[in-house]
Backbone bond lengths (Angstrom), bond angles and torsions (degrees), N, CA, C in turn:
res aa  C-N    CA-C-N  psi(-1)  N-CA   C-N-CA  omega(-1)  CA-C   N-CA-C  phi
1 X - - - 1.472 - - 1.520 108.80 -
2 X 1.520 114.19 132.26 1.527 106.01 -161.40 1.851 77.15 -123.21
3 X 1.688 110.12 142.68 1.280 108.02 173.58 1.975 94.43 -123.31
4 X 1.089 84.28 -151.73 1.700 104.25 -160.09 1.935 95.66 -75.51
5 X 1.230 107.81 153.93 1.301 122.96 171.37 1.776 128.87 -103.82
6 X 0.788 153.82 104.53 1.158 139.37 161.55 1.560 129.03 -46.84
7 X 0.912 138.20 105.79 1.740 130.35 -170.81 1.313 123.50 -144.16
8 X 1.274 114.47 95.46 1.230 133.07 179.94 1.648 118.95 -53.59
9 X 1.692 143.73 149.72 1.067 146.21 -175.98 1.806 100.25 -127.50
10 X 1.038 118.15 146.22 1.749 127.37 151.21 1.328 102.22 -177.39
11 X 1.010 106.23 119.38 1.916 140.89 133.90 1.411 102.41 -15.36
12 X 1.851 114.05 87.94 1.891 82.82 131.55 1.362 140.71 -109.81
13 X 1.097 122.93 129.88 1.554 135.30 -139.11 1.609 118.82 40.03
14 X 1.170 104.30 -2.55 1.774 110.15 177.01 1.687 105.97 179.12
15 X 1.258 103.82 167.39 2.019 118.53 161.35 1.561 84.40 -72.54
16 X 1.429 84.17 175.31 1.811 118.89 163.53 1.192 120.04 -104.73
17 X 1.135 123.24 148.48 1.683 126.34 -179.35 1.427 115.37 -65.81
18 X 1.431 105.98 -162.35 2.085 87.91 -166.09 1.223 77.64 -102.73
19 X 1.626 139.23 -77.99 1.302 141.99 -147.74 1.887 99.80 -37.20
20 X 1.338 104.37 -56.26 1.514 115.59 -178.94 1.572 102.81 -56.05
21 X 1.099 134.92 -65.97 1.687 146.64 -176.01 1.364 100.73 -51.00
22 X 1.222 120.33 -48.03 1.888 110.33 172.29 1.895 94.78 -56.19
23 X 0.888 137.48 -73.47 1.736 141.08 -139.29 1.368 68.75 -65.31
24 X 1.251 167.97 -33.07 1.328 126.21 -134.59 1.399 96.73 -114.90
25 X 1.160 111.13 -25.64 1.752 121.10 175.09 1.413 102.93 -82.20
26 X 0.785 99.26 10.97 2.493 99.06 171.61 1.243 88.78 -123.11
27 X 1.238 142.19 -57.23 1.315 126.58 -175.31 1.501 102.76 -41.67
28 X 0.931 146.28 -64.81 1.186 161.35 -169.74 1.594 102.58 -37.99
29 X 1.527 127.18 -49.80 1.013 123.30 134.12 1.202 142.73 -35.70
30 X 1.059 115.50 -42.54 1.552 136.28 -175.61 1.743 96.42 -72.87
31 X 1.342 121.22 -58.46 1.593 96.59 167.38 1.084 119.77 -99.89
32 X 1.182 124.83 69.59 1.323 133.67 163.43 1.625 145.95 13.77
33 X 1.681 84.97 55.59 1.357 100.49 -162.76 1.898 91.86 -108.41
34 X 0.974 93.94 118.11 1.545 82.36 -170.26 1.616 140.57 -139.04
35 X 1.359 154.94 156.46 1.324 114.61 -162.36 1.451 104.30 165.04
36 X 1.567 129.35 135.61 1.382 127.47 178.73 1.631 107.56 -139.30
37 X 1.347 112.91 -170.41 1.895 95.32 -151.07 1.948 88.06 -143.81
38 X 1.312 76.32 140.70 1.557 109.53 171.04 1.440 123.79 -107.19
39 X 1.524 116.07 -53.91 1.298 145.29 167.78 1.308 136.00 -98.12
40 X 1.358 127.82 111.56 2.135 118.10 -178.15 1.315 94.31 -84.37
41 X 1.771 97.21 112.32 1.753 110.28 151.14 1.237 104.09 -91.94
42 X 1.156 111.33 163.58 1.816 121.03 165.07 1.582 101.30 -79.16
43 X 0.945 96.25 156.93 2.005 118.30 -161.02 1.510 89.27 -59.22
44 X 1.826 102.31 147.39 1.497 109.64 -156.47 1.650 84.20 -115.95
45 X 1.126 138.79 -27.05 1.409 137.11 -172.86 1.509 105.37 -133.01
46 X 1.937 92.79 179.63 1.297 88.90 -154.73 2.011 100.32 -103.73
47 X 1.317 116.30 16.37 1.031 150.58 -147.24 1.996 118.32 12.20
48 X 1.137 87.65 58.43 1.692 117.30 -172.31 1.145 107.27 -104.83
49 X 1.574 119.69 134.44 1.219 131.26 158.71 1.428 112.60 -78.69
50 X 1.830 113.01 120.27 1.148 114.54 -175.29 1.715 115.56 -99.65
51 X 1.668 90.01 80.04 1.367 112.46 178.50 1.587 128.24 -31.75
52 X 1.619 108.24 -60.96 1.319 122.09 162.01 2.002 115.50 -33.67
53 X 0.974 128.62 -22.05 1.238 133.80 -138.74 1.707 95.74 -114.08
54 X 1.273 110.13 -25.00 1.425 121.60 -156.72 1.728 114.01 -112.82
55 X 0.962 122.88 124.07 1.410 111.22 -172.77 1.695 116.06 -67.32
56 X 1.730 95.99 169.70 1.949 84.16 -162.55 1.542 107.43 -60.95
57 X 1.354 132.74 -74.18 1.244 130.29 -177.92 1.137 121.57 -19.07
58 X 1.286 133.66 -43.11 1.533 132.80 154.93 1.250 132.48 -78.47
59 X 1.466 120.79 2.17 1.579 139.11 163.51 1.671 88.20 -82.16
60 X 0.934 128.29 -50.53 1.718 130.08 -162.05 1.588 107.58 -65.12
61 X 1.353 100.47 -51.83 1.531 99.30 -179.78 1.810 109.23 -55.00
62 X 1.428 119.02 -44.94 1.502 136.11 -160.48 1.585 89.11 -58.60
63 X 1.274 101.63 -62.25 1.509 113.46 -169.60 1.808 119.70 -43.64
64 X 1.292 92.97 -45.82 0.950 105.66 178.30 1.812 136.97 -82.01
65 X 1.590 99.27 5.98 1.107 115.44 160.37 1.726 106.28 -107.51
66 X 1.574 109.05 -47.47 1.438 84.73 172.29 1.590 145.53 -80.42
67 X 1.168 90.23 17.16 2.064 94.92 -162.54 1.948 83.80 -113.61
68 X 1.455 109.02 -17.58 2.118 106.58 165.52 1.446 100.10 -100.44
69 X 1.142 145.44 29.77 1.457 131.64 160.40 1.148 94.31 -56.33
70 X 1.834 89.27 167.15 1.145 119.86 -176.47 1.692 105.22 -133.39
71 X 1.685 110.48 -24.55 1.185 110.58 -176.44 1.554 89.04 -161.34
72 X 1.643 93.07 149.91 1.284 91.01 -167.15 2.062 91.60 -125.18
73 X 0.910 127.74 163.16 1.538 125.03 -166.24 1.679 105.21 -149.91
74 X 1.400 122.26 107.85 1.601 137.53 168.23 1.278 119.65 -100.34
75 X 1.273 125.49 134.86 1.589 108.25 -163.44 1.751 69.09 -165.68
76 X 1.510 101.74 119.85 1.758 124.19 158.17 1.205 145.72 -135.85
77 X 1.260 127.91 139.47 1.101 134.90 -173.91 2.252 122.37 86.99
78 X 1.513 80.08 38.56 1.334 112.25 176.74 1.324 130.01 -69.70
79 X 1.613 117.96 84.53 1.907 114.69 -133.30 1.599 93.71 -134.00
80 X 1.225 114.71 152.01 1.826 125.71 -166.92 1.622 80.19 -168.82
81 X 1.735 108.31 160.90 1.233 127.71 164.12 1.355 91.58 -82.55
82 X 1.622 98.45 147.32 1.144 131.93 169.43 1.778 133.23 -174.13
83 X 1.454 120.34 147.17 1.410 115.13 178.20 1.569 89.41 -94.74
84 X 1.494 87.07 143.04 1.809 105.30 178.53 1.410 107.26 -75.87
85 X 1.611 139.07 -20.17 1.511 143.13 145.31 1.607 116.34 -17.78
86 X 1.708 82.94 -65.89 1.643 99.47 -170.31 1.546 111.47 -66.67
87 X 1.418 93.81 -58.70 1.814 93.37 173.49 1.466 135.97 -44.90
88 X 1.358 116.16 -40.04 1.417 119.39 149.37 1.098 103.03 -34.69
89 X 1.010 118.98 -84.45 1.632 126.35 -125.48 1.811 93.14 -62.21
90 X 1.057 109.15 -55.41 1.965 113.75 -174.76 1.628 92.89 -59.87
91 X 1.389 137.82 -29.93 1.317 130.20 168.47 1.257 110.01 -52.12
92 X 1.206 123.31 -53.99 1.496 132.12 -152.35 1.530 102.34 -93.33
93 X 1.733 114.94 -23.99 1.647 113.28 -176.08 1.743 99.11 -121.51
94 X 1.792 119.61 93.91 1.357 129.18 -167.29 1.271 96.13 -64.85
95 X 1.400 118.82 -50.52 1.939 135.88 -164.75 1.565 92.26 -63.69
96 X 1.015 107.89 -55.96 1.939 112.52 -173.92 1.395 95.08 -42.65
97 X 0.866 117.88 -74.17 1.999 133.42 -166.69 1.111 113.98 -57.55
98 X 1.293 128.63 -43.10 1.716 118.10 149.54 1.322 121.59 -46.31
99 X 1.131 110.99 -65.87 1.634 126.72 176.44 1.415 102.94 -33.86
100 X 1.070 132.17 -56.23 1.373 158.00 147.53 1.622 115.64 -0.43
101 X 1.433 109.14 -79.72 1.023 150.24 148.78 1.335 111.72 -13.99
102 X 1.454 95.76 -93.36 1.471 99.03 -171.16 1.692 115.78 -54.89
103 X 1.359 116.87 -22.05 1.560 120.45 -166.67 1.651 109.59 -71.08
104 X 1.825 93.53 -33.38 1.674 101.49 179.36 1.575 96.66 -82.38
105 X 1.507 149.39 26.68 1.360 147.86 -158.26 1.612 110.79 6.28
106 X 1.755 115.82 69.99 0.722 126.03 148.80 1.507 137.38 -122.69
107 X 1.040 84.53 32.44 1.626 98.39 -163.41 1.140 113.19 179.79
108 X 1.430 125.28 122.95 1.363 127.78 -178.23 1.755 116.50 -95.76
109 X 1.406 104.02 -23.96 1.711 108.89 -178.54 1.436 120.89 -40.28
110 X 1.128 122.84 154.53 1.517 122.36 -178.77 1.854 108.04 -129.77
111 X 1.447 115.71 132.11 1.115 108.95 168.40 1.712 119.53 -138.07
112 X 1.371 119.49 144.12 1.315 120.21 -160.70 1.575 120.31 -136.06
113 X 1.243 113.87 130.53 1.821 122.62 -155.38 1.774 84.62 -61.68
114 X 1.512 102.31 151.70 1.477 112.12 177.34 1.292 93.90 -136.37
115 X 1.659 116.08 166.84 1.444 108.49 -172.64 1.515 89.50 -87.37
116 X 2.097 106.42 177.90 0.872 114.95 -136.28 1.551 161.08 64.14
117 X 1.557 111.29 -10.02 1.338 119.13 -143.91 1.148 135.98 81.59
118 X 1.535 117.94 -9.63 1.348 106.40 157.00 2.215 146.77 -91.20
119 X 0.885 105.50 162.81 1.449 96.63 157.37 1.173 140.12 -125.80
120 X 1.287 109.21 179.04 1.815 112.45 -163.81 2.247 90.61 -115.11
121 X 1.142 67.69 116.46 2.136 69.50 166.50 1.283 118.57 -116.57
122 X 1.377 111.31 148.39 1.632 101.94 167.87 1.432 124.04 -144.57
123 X 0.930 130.23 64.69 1.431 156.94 -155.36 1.678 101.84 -36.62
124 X 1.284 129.55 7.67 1.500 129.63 -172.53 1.849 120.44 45.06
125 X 1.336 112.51 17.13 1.275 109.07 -168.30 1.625 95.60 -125.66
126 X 1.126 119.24 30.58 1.621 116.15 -171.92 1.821 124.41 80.70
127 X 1.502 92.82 -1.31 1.897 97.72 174.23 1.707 97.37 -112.90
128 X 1.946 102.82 122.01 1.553 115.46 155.99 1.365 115.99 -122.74
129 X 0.965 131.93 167.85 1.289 118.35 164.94 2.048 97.58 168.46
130 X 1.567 129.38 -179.37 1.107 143.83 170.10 1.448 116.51 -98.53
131 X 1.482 91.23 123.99 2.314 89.41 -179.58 1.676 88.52 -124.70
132 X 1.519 91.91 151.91 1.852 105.16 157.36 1.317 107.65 -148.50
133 X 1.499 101.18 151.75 1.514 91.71 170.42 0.921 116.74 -94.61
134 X 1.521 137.23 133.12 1.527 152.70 -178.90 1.243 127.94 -74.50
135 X 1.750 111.28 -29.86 1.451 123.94 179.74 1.695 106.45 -139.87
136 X 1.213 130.07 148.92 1.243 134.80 178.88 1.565 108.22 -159.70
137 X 1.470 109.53 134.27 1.370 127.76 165.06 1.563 116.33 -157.15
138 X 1.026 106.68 172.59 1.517 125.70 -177.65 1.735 106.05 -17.71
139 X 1.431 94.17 -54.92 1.636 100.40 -159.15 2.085 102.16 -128.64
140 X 1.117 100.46 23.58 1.155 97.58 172.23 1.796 127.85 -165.45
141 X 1.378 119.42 142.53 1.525 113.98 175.51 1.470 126.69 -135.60
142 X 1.007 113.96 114.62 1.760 111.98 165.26 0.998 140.61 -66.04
143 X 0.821 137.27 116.32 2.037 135.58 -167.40 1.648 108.40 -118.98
144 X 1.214 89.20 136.07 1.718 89.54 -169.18 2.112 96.48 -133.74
145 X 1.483 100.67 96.24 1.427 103.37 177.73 1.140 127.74 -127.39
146 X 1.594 133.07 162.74 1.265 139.90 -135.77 1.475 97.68 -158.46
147 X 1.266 101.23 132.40 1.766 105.24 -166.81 1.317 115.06 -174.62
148 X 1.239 131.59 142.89 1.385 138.42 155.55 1.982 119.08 -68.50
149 X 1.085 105.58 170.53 1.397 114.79 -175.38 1.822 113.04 -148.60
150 X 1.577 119.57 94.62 1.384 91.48 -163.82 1.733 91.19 -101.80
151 X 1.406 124.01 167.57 1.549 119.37 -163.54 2.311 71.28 -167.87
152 X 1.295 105.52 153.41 1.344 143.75 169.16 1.591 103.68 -40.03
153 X 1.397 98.89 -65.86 1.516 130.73 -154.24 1.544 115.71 -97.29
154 X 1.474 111.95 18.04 1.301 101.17 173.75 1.783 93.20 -175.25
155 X 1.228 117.05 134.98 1.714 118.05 161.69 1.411 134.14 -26.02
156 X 1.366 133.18 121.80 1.424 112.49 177.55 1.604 122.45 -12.27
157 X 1.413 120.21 112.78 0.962 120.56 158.39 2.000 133.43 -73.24
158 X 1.082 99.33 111.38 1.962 102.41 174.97 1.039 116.82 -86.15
159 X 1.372 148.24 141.77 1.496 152.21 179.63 1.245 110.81 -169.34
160 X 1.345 102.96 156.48 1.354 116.84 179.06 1.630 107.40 -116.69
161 X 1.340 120.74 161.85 1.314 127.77 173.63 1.178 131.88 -137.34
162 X 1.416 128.35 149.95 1.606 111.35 -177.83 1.513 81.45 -138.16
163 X 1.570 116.97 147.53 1.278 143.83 177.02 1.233 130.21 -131.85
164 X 1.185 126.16 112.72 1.582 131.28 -177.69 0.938 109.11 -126.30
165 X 1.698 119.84 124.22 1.756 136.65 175.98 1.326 88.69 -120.71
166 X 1.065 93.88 132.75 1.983 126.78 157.94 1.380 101.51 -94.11
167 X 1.360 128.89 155.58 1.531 126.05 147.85 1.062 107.72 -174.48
168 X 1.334 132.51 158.65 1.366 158.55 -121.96 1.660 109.71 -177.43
169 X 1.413 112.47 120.38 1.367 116.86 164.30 1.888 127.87 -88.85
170 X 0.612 118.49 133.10 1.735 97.91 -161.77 1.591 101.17 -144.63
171 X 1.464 137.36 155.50 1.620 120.14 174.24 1.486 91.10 -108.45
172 X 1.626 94.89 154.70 1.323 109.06 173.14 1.343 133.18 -145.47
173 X 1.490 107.43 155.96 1.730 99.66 -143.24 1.445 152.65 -25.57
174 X 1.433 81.71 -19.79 1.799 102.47 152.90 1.485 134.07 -70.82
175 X 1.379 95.30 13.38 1.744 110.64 -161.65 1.942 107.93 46.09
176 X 1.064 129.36 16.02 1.385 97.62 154.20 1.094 129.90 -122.10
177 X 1.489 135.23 173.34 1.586 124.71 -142.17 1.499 106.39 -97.86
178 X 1.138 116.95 138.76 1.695 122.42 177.05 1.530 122.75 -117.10
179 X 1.115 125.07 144.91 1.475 128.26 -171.46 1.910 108.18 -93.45
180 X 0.514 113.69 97.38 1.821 107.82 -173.95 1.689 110.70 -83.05
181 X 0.767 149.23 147.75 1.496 145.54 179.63 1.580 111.20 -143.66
182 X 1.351 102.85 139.16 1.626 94.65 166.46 1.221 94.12 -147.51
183 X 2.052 117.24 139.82 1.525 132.18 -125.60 1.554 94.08 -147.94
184 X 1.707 128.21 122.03 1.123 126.87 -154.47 1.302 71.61 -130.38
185 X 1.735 121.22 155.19 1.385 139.05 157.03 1.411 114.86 -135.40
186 X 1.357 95.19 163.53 2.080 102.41 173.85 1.638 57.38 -159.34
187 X 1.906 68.42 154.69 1.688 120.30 -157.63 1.531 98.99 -129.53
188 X 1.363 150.32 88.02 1.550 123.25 164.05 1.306 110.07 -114.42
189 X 1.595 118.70 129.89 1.420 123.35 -179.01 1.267 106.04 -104.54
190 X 1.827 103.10 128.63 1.461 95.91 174.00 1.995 127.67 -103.88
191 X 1.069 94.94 14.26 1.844 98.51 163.12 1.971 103.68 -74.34
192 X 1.399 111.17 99.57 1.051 102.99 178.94 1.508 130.32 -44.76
193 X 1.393 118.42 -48.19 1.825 121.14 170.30 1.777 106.19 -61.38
194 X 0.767 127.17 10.80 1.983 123.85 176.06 1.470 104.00 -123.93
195 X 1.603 111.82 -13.59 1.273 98.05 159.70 1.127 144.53 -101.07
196 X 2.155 98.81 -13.44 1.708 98.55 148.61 1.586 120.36 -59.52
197 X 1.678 110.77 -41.40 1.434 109.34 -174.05 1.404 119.21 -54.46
198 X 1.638 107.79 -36.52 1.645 108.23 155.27 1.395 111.39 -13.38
199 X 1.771 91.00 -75.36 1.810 92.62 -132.63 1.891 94.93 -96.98
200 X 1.480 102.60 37.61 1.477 107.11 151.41 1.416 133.19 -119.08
201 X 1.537 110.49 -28.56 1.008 114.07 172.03 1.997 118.57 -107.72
202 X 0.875 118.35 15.50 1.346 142.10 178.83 1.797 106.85 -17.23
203 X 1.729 88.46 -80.40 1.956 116.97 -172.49 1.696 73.94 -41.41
204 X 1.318 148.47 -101.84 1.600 160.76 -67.05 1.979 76.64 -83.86
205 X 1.341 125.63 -41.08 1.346 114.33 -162.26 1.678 109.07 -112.42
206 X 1.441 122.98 39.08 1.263 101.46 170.51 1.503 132.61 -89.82
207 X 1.729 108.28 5.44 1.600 114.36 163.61 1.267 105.76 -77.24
208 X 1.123 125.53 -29.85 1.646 140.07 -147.61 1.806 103.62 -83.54
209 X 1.454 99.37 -35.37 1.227 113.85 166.59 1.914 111.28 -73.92
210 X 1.036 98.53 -62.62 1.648 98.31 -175.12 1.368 111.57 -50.17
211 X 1.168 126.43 -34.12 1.586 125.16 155.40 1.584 118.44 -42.10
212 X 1.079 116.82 -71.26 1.214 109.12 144.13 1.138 167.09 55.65
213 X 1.475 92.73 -115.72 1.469 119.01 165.66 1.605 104.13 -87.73
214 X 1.481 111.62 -30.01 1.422 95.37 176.48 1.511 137.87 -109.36
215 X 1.672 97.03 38.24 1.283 140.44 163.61 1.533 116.15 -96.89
216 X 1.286 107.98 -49.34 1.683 116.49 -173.72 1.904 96.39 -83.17
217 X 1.339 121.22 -41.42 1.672 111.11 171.65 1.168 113.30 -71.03
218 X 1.579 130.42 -28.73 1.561 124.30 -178.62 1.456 113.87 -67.30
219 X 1.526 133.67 -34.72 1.400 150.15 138.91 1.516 94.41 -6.59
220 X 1.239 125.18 -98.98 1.451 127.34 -158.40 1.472 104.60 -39.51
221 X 1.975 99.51 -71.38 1.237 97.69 178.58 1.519 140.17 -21.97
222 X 1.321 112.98 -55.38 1.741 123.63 174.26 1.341 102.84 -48.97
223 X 1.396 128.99 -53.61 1.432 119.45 -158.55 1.428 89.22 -77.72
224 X 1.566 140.74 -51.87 1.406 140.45 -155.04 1.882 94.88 -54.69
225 X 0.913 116.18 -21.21 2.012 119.34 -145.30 1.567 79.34 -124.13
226 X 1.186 122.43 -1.95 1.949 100.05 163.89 1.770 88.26 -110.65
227 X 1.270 117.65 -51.72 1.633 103.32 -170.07 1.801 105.83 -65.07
228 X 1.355 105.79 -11.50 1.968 96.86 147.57 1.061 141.38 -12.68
229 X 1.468 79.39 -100.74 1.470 142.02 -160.58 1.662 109.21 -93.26
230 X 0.919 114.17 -28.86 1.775 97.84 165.46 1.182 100.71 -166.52
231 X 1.401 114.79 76.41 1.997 122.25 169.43 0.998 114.75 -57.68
232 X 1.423 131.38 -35.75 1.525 119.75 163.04 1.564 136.53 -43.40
233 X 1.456 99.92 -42.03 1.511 116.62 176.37 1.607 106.11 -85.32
234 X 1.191 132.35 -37.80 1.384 155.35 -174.39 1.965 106.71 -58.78
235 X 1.565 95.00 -38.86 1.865 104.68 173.01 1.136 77.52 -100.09
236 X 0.976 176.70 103.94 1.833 146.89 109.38 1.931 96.01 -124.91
237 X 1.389 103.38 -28.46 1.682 128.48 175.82 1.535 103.84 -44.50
238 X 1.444 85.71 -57.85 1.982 108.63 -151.89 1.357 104.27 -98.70
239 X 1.629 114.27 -7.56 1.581 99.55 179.54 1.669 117.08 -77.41
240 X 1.277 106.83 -23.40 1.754 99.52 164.05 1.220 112.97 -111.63
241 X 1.263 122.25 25.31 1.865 116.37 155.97 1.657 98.54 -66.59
242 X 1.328 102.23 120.05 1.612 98.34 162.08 1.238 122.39 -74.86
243 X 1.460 134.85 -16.82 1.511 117.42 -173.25 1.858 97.90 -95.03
244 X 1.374 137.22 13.45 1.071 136.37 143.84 1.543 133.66 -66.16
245 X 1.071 109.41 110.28 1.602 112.08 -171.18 1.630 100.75 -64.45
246 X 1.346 120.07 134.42 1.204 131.49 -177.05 1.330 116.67 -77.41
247 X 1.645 113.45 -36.81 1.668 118.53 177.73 1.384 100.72 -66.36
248 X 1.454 128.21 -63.16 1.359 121.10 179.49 1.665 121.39 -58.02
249 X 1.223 114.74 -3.54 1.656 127.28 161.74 1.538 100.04 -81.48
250 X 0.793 119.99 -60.30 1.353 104.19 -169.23 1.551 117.40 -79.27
251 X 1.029 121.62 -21.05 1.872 112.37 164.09 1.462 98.73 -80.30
252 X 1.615 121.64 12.48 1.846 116.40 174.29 1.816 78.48 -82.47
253 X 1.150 106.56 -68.89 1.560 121.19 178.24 0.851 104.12 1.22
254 X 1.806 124.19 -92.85 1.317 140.52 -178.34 1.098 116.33 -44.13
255 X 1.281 140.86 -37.36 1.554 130.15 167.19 1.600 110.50 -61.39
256 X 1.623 118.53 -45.26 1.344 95.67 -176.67 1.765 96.21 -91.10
257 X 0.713 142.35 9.72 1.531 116.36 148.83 1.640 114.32 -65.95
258 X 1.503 111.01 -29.09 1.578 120.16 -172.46 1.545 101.18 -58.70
259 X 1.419 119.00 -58.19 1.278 155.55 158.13 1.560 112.78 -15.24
260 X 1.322 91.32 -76.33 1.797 95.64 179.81 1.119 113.39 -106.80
261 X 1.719 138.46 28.85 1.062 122.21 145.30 1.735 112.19 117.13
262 X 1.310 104.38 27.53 1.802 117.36 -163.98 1.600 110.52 49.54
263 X 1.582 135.34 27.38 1.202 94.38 165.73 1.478 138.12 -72.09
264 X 1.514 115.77 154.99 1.198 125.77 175.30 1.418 115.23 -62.80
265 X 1.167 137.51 -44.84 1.833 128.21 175.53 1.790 87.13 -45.21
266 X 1.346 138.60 -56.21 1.489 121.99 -162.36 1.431 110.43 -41.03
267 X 1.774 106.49 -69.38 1.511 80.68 178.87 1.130 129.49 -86.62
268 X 1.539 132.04 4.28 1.426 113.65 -174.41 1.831 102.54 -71.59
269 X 1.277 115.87 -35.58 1.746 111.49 172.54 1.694 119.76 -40.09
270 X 1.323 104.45 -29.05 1.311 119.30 -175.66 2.061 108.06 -79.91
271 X 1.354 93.43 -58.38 1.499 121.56 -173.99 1.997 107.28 -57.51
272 X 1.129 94.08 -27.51 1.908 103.11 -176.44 1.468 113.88 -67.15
């Protein structure tokens, strides 16, 4: 059940162009921050980069995508059932969650561990590029990514990105538990002539965008609302997908046994 969205708009110094505004809404895919809505919570974060927290060299890079935006993108109260076990864990494992993905054929994107902590994504729609997350806590993550965009109608696109998810687990009146998110972006393109064209033709694509985004959040959602709603069948899916890593299946295991209460059918589906 997909309900209504909340989604905020502001200009900095301009919109983004469409060719450019598509790559930036696949990136978004591409680091696998992801999520679609059932329920309106009131905003779970404060959608702030918690600068203090972060060392300088990686305050510099942030900065330096958000103080050159070109478009800036708010989207809140972004809610699916979910155990906060499970959700970590596909937070914290991007490659897992593709892998994931694609096995339930909902998703074709691909993402792959890089040294350092980072990864390489490639969303199959003309957006690649490297994301990491820079900051992480309980209820919040930063993503700081770098990527091309190729499209028909316009030159390789370059950009940079900065990403901030808030989220909050909360139960709801149905007694079961939901993940709520609210998702801040900056956009900076660095082909200088696509970034005046940005910030002229911007307004012409902001449905084009909301499509979108609620293509790249409905992704998570589906898999979050099958490892729900029937984890038994949900591991039994992925235990002979071969491009699913089996060790990281089975500590999926252990969270939803954590989740629903140690039953044994969880892992024996895994264990067979």
């Amino acid at each position: 059940m997909i309900g209504p969205t909340r989604t905020g708009w502001r200009a900095h110094q301009a919109d983004a162009g469409s060719g450019m505004v598509a790559g930036r809404a696949s990136v978004m895919v591409v680091a696998g921050i992801a999520l679609a809505v059932v329920v309106a919570w009131a905003a779970v974060g404060d959608g702030n980069v918690p600068f203090e927290r972060i060392p300088p060299p990686v305050q510099d890079r942030l900065r330096d995508v958000m103080d050159h935006a070109v478009f800036q993108r708010s989207v809140q109260g972004l809610t699916f059932r979910s155990h906060e076990p499970v959700f970590l864990y596909f937070l914290d494992h991007p490659d897992f969650a593709a892998a994931v993905a694609r096995a339930l054929g909902v998703a074709r994107y691909r993402v792959e561990p890089r040294s350092g902590g980072a990864y390489w994504g490639d969303d199959t729609r003309g957006t690649k590029g490297i994301f990491e997350v820079v900051y992480a806590d309980r209820g919040k993550r930063v993503v700081h990514a770098q990527g091309t965009y190729d499209t028909r109608w316009l030159p390789t696109i370059r950009a940079r990105i900065v990403l901030v998810l808030d989220f909050a687990h909360r139960t709801g009146p149905d007694a079961a538990s939901y993940v709520t998110n609210d998702v801040k972006g900056y956009l900076r393109v660095d082909n200088p002539f696509l970034d005046v064209l940005a910030r002229l033709v911007g307004p012409i694509v902001v449905g084009a965008v909301d499509r979108k985004v609620a293509r790249s959040f409905g992704i998570a959602a589906k898999v979050s609302e099958r490892a729900y709603g029937d984890p038994e069948g949900f591991l039994g899916a992925l235990r002979t997908a071969p491009e699913v890593d089996q060790q990281y299946l089975a500590e999926l295991a252990a969270r939803l046994r954590q989740a629903h209460g140690s039953r044994q059918t969880i892992s024996a589906v895994v264990e067979r």
